[in-house]
C-alpha positions as CSV (number, residue, x, y, z in Angstrom):
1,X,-24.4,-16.4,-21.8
2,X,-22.7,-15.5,-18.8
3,X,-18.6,-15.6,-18.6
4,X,-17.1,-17.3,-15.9
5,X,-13.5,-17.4,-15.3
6,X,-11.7,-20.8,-14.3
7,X,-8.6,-19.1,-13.1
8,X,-7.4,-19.9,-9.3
9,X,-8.5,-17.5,-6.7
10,X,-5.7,-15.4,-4.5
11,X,-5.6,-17.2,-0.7
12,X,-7.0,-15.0,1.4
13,X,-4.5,-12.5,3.4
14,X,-3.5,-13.5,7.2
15,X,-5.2,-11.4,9.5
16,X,-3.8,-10.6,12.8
17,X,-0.2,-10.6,14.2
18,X,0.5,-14.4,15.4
19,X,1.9,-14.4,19.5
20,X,5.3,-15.8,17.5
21,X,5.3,-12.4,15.6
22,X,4.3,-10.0,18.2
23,X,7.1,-11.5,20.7
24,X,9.9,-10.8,17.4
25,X,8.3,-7.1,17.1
26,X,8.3,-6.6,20.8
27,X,12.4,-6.8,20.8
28,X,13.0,-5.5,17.2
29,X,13.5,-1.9,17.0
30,X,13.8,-2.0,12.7
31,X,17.4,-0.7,12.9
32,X,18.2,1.0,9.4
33,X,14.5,1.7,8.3
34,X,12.5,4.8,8.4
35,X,10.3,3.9,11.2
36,X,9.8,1.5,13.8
37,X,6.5,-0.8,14.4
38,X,3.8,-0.8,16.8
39,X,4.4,-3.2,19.4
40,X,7.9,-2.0,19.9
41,X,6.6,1.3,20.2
42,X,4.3,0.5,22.9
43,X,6.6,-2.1,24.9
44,X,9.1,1.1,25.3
45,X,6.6,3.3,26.3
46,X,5.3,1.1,28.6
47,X,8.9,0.5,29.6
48,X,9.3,4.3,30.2
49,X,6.4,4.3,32.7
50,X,7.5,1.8,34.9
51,X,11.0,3.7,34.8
52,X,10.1,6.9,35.8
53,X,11.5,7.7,39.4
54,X,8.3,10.8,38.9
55,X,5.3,7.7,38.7
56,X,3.4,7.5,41.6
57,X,2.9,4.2,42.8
């Protein structure tokens, strides 16, 4: 006899980062935490570059 469990299963966990959310983390530097995230990270970066009077065009 084999025991089978009837209880509901967990939903699965989103995957991904929706265009809504990546547009909010873009402008949202997390003011107050520890750390910042990865798209706002990158779009400064990538900021930085095009602001550099050293970049070659």
């Amino acid at each position: 006899m084999s025991k089978t469990s009837n209880a509901p299963k967990p939903a699965p966990a989103a995957k991904g980062i929706t265009p809504q959310n990546n547009a909010a983390n873009i402008s949202n530097p997390n003011k107050g935490s520890p750390g910042t995230n990865r798209q706002y990270d990158q779009s400064q970066g990538h900021r930085g570059t095009q602001l550099n009077p050293n970049r070659k065009s």
